[in-house]
KEDRENSE-42082 format. One record per residue (C-alpha): residue number from 1; x, y negated, z negated. Coordinates in Angstrom, 2 decimals. Layout:
REC / NUM / X / Y / Z $
...
***
This chain:
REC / 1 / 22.70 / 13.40 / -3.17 $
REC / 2 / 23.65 / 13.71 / -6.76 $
REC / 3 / 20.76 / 14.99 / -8.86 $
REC / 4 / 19.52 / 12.63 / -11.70 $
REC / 5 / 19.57 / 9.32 / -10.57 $
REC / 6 / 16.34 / 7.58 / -9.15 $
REC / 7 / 15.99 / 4.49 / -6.92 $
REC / 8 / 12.62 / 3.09 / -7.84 $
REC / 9 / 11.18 / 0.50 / -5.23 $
REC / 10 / 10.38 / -2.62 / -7.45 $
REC / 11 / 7.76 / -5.08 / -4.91 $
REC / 12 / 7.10 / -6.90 / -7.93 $
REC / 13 / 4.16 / -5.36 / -8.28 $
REC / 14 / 2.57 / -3.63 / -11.44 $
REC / 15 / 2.58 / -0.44 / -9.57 $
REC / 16 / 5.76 / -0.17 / -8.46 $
REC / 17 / 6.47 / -2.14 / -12.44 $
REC / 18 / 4.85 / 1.11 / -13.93 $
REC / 19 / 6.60 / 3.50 / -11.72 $
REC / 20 / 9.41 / 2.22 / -13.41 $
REC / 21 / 8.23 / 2.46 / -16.64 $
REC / 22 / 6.73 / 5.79 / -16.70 $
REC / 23 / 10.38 / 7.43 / -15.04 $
REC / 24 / 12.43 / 5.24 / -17.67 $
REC / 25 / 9.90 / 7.08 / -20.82 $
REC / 26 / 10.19 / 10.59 / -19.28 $
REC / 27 / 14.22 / 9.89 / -19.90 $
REC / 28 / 15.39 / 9.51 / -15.97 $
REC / 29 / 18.35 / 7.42 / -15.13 $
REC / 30 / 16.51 / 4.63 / -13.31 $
REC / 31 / 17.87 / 1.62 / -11.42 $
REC / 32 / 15.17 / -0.27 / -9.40 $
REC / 33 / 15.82 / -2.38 / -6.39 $
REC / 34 / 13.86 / -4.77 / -4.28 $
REC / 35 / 13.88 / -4.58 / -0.52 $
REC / 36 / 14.60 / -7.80 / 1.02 $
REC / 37 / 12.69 / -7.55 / 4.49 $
REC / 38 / 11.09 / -10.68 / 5.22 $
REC / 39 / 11.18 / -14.17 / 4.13 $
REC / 40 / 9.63 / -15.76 / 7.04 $
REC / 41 / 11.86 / -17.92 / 8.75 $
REC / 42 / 9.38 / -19.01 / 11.30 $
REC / 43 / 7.21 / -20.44 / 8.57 $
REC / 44 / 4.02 / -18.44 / 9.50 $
REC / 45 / 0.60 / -19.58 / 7.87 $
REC / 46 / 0.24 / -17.58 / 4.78 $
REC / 47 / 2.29 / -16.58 / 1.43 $
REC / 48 / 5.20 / -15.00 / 1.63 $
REC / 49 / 6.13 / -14.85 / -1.56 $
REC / 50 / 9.92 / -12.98 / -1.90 $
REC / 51 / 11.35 / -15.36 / -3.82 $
REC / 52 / 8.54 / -14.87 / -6.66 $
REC / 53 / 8.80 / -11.30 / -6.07 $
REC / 54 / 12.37 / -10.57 / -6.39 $
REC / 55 / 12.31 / -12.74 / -9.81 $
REC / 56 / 9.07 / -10.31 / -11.02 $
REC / 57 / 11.35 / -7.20 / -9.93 $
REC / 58 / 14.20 / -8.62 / -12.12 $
REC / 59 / 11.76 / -9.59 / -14.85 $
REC / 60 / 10.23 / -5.90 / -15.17 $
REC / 61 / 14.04 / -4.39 / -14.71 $
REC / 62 / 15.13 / -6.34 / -17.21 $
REC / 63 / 12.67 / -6.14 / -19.39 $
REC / 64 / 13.00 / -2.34 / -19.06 $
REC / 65 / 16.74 / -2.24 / -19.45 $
REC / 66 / 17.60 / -0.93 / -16.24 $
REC / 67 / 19.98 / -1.94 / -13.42 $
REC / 68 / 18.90 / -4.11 / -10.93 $
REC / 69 / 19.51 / -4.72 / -6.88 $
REC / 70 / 18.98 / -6.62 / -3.84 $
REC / 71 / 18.76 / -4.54 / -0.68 $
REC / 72 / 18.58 / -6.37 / 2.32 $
REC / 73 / 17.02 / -4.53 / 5.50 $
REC / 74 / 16.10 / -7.57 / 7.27 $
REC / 75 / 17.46 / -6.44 / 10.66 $
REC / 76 / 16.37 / -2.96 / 9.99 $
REC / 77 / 12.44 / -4.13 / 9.35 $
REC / 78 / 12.97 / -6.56 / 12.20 $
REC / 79 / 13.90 / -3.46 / 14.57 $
REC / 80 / 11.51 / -0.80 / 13.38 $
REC / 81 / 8.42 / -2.36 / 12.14 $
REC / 82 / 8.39 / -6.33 / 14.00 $
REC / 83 / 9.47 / -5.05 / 17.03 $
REC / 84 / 6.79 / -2.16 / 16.53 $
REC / 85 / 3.97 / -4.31 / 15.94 $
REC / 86 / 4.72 / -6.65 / 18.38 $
REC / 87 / 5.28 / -4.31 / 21.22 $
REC / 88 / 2.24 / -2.63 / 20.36 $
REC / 89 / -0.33 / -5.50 / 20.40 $
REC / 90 / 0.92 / -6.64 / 23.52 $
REC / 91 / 0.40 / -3.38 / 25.51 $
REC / 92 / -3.04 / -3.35 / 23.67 $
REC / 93 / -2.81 / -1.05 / 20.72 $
REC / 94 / -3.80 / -1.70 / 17.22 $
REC / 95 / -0.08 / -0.79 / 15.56 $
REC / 96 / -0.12 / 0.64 / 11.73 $
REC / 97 / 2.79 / -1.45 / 9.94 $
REC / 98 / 1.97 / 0.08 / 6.56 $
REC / 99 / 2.36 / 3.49 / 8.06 $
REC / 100 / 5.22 / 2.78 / 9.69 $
REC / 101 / 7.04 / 0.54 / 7.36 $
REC / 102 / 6.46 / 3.98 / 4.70 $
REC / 103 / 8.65 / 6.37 / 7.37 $
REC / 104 / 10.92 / 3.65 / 8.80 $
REC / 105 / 11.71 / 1.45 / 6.24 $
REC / 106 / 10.78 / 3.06 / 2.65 $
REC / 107 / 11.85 / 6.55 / 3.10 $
REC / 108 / 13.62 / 5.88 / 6.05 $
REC / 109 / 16.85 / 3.27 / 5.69 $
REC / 110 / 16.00 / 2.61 / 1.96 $
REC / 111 / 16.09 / 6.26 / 1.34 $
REC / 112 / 19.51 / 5.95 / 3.79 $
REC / 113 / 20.63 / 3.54 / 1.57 $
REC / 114 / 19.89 / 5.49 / -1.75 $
REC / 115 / 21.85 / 8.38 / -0.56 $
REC / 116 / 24.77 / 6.65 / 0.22 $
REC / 117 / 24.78 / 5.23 / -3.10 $
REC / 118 / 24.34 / 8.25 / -5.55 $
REC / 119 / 20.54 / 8.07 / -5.92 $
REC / 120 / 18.96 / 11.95 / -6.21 $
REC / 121 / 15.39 / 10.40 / -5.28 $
REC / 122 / 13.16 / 7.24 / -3.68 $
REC / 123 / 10.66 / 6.55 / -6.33 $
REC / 124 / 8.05 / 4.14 / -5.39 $
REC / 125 / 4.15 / 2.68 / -6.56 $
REC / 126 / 2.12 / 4.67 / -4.12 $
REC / 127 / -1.09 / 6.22 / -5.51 $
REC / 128 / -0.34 / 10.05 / -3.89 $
REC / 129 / 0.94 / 13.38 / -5.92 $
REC / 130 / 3.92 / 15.43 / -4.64 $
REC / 131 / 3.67 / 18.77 / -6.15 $
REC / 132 / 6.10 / 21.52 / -5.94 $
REC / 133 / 5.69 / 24.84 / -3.86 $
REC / 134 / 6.62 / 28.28 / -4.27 $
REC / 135 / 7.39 / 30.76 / -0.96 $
REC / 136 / 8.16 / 30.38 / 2.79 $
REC / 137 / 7.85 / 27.04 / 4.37 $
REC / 138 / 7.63 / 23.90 / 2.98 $
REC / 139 / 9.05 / 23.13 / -0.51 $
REC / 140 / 6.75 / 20.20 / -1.67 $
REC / 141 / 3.17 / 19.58 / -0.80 $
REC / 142 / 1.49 / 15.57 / -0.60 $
REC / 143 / -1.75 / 15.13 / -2.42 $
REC / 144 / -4.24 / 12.43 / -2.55 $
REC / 145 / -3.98 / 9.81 / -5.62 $
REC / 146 / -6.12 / 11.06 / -8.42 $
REC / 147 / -7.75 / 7.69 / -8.09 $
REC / 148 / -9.61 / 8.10 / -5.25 $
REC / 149 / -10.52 / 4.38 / -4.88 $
REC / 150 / -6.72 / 3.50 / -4.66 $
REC / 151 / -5.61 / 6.73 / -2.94 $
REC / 152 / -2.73 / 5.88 / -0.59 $
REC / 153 / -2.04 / 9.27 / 1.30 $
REC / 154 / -2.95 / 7.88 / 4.27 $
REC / 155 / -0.23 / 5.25 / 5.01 $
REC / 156 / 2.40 / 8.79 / 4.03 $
REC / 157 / 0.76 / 10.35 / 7.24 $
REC / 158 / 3.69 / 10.37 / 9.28 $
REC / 159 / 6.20 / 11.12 / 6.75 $
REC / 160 / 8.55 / 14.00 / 7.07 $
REC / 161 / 9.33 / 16.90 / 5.14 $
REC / 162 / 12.90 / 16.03 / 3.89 $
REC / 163 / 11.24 / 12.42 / 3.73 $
REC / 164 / 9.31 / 13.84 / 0.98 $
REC / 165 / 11.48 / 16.06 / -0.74 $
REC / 166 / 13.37 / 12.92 / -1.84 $
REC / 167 / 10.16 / 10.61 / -2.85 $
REC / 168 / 8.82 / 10.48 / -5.91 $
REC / 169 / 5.56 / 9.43 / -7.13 $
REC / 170 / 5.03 / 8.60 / -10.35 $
REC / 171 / 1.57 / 6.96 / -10.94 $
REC / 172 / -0.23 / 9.18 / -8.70 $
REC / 173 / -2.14 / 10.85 / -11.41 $
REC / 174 / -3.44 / 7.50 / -12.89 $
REC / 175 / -6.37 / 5.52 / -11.99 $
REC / 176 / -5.73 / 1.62 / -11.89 $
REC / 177 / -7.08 / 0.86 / -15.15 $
REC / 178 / -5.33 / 3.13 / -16.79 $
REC / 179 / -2.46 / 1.50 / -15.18 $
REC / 180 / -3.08 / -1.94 / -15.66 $
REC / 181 / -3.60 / -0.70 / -19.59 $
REC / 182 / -0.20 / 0.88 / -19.56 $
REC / 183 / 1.42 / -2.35 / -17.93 $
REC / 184 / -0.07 / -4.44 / -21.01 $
REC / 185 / 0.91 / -1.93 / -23.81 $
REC / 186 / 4.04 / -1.84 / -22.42 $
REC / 187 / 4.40 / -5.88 / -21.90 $
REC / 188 / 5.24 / -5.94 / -18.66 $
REC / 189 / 5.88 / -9.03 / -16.88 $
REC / 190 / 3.52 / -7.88 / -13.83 $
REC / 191 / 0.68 / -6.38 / -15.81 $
REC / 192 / -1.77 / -8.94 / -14.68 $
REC / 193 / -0.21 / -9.90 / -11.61 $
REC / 194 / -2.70 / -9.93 / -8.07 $
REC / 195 / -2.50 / -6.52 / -5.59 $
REC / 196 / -0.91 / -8.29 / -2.57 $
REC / 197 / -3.44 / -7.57 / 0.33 $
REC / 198 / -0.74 / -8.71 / 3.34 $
REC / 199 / 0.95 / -6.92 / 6.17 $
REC / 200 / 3.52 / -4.63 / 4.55 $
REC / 201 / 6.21 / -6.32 / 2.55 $
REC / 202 / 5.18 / -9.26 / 4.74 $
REC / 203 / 2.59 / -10.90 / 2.00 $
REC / 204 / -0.27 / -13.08 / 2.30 $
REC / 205 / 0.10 / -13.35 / 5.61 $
REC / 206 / -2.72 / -12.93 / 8.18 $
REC / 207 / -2.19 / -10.54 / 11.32 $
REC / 208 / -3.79 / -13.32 / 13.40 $
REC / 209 / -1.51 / -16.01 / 12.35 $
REC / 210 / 1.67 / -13.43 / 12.42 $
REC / 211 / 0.65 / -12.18 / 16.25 $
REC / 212 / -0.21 / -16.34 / 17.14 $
REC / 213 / 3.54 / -17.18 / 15.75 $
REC / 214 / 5.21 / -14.29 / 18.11 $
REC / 215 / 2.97 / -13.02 / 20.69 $
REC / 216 / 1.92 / -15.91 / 23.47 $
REC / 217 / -1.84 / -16.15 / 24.27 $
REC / 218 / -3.03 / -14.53 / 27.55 $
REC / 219 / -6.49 / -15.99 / 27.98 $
REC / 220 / -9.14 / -13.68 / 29.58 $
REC / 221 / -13.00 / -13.21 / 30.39 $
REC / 222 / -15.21 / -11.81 / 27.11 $
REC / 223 / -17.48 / -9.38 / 29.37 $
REC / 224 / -20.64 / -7.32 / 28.06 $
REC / 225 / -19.77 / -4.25 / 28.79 $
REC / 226 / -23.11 / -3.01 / 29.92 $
REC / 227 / -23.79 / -5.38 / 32.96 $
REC / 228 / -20.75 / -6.74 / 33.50 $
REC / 229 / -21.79 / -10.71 / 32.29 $
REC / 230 / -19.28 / -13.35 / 30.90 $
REC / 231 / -19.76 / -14.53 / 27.94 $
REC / 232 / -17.04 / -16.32 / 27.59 $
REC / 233 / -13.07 / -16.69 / 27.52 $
REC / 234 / -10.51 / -14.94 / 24.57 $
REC / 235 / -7.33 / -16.09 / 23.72 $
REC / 236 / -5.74 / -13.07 / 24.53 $
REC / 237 / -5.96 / -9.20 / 24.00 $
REC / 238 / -3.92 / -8.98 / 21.14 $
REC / 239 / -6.43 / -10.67 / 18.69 $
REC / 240 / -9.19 / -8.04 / 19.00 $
REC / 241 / -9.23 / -4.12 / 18.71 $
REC / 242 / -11.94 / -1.94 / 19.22 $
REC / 243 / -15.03 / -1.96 / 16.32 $
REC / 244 / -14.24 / -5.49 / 15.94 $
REC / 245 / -17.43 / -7.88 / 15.16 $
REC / 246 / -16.30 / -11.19 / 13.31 $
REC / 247 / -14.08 / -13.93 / 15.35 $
REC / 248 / -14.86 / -12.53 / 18.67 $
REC / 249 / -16.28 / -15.75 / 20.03 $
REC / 250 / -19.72 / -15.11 / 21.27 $
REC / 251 / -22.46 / -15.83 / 19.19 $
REC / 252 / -25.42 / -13.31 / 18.39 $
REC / 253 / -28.57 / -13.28 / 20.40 $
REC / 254 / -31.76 / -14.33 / 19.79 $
REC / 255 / -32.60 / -11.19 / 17.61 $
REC / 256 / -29.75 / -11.61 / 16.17 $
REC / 257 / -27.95 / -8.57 / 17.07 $
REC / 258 / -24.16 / -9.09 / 16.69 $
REC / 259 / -21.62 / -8.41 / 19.61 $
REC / 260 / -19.00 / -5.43 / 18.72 $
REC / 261 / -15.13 / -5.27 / 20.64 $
REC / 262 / -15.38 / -1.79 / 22.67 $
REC / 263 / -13.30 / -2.06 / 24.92 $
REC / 264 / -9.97 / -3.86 / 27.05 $
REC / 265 / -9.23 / -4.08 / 30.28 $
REC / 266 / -5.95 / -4.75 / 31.64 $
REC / 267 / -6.44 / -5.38 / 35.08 $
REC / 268 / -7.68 / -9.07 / 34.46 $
REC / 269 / -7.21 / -8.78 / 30.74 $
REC / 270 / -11.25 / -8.51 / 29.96 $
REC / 271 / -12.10 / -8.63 / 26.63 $
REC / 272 / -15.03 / -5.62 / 26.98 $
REC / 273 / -17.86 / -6.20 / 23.88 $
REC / 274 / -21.66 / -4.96 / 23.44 $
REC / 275 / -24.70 / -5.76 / 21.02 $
REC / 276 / -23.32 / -3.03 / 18.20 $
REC / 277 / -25.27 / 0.29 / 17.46 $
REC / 278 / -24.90 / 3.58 / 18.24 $
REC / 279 / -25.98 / 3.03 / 22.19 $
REC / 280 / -22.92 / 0.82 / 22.38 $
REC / 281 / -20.72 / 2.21 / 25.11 $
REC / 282 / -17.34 / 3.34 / 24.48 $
REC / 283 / -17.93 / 2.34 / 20.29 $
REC / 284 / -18.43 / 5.94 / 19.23 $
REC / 285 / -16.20 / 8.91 / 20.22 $
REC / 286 / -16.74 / 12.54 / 19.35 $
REC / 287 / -13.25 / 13.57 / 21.63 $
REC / 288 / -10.07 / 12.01 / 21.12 $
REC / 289 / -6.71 / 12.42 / 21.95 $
REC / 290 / -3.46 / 12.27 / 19.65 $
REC / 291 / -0.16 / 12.18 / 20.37 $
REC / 292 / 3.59 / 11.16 / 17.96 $
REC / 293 / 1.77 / 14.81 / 15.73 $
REC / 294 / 3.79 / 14.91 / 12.71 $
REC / 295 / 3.58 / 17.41 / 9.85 $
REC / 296 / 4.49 / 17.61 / 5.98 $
REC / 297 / 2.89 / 20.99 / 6.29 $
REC / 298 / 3.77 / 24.24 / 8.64 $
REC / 299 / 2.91 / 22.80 / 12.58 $
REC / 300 / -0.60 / 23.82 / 13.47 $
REC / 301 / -0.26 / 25.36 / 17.00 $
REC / 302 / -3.49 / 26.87 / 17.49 $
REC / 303 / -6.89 / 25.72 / 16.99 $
REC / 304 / -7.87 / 25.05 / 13.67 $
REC / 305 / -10.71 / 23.40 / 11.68 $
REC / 306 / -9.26 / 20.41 / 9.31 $
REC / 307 / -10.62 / 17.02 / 7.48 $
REC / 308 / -9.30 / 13.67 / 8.63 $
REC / 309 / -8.95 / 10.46 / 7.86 $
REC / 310 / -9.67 / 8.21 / 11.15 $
REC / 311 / -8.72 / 4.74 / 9.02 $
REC / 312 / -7.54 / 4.01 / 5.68 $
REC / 313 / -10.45 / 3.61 / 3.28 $
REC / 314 / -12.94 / 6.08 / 5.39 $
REC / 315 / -13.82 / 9.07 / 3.87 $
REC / 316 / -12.42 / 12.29 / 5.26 $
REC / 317 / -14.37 / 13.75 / 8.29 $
REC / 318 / -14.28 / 17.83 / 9.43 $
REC / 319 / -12.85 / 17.74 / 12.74 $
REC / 320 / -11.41 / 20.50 / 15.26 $
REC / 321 / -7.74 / 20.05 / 16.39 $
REC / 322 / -6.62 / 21.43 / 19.82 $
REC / 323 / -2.93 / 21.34 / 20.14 $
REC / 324 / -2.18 / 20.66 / 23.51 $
REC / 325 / 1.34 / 22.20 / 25.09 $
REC / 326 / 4.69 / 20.75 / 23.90 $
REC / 327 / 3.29 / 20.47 / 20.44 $
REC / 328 / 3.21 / 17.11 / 20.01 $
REC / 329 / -0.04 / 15.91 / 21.09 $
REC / 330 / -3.52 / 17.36 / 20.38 $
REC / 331 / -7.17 / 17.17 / 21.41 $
REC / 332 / -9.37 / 16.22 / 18.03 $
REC / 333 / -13.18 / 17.16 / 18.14 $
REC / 334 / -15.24 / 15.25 / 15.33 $
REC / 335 / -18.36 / 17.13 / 14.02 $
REC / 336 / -20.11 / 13.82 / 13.95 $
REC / 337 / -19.22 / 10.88 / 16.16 $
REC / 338 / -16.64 / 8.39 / 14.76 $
REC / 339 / -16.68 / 4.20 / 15.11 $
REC / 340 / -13.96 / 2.55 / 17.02 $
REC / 341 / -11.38 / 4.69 / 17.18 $
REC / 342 / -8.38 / 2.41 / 18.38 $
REC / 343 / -5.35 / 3.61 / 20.33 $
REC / 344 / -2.22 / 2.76 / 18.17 $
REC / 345 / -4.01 / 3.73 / 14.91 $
REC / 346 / -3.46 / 6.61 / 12.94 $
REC / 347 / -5.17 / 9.85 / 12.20 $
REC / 348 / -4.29 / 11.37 / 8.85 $
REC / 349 / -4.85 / 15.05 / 8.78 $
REC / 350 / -6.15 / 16.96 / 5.59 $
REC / 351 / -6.83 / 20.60 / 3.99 $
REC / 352 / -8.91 / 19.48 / 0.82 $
REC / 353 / -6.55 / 16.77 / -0.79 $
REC / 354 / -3.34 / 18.01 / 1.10 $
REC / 355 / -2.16 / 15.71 / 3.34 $
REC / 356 / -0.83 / 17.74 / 6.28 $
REC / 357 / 0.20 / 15.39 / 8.76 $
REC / 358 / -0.89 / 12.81 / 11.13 $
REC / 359 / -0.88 / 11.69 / 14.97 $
REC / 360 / -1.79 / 8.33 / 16.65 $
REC / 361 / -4.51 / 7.72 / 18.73 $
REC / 362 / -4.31 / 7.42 / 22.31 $
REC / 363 / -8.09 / 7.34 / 23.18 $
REC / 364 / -10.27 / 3.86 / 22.39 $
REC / 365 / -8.59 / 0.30 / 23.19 $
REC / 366 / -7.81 / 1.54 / 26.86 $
***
């Protein structure tokens, strides 16, 4: 890749906007583009708002005097993330788009796609740090956002290490107001716009409704997991995953102690659930098993004592890792039990605020 020029992925966001902006000021040769991956045909409940977010991109590039494009990975996003999610939910799991879409799609064919066109680098809005190291291994190290209420690491977990080399990060070291400030200084066109809260690059667009459009229901007994009682009937497996306690259908009991998802079972496709608490069976783990381990950092082959991150938004949690032969899986011991731990999901793992790696679960939604 020639060095110099950077492709900066505009969502039509202001974080993605300022990325832009703050590579354009340090005297880069910028050209943003926005990745055309949805525009649901199928007319799914929800926004999906692509044509109002390509016209922001264009808005911010031209406001910023830069170049503007159009990539369309519509069949690639299709392949690698649709395909991903959907397959998952119906063997059970509780897929990760966002992490996904970040290897797959971001610095996966978009960074394909940069390459082939003369761009040195991948810039997008993500709130992480890439710093550069010096010796053996390695040659760049990922870092948590320096805002730790937006820090994004944890959706980079799977990334690899040429992935990285290429990315760039350029708001990492600002916290969102300081952002939003910048974004109004600078008038740009996004610098009160919403944070889009949807599936990734999907929009406003509910999982529910998404899974409900694609994914045909496969009714089944709600059972309490202690004793074995129905409770009820689920629309199918797919709609639930493990630590769940709103929509599950049964109501509380008379002391009002709500029901929590623990569990599925595929033989008759039982919905598994118990009053929630710490007695719940099957809620809390202290042992799991990972598999899919992939590092940003030297491989970890023997046992070592590490922080993760068991879901985006948690705090990180000392655990032991065990890798198990072949390298690719692990045994994880947690010094303190962890909720609903759901297989599909992702475990980020962390020295500090290096991100190392990550795995995906295979122990919970069994």
């Amino acid at each position: 890749m020639a060095e110099g020029k950077i492709l900066v992925a505009l969502s039509g966001g202001v974080d993605s906007s300022v990325a832009a902006l703050l590579l354009r000021r340090a005297g880069h040769d910028v050209t943003g583009a926005y990745m055309k991956n949805w525009i649901n045909e199928e007319n799914i409940a929800g926004d999906c708002p692509w044509q109002r977010d390509i016209e922001d991109a264009r808005a911010v590039a031209d406001h910023l005097g830069i170049e503007f494009r159009v990539v369309n990975l519509m069949r690639d996003y299709r392949e690698r993330i649709v395909q991903y999610l959907l397959d998952g939910y119906a063997r059970g799991l509780t897929p990760n788009p966002d992490v996904m879409c970040n290897r797959e799609i971001k610095f996966g064919v978009f960074r394909a796609w940069a390459r082939d066109h003369g761009f040195s680098a991948v810039a997008t809005g993500h709130y992480a740090r890439r710093v550069e190291l010096t010796g053996p291994g390695p040659r760049h190290a990922l870092l948590e956002g320096a805002d730790k209420n937006k820090d994004q690491s944890y959706f980079l977990a799977l990334l690899q290490p040429d992935q990285l080399a290429d990315a760039r990060f350029p708001i990492g070291d600002l916290a969102k107001p300081e952002l939003r400030a910048l974004a109004r200084e600078a008038g740009l066109p996004t610098a009160d716009k919403k944070d889009s809260q949807g599936i990734c690059f999907i929009g406003e667009v509910k999982m529910a409704d998404f899974l409900r459009a694609y994914v045909p229901d496969a009714p089944g007994p709600i059972v309490r997991a202690d004793d074995g009682r129905v409770l009820g009937e689920h629309r199918g497996l797919h709609f639930y995953t493990l630590g769940q306690r709103k929509g599950i259908g049964v109501p509380s009991n008379t002391d009002h102690r709500a029901y929590v998802v623990v569990g599925k079972r595929a033989t008759d496709r039982a919905l598994l659930v118990a009053f929630d608490g710490p007695s719940a069976p099957g809620l809390f783990q202290t042992e799991v098993q990972v598999h899919a381990l992939s590092w940003l950092a030297e491989p970890i082959t023997a046992p070592t004592r590490l922080e993760g991150r068991v879901r985006y938004r948690d705090p990180r949690v000392p655990l032991r890792l065990e890798p198990l032969p072949g390298g690719t899986s692990a045994r994880v011991i947690f010094d303190t039990p962890q909720r609903g731990l759901a297989s599909g999901q992702i475990l980020a793992l962390y020295d500090g605020e290096r991100l190392l790696g990550g795995a995906v679960y295979l122990a919970g939604a069994t």
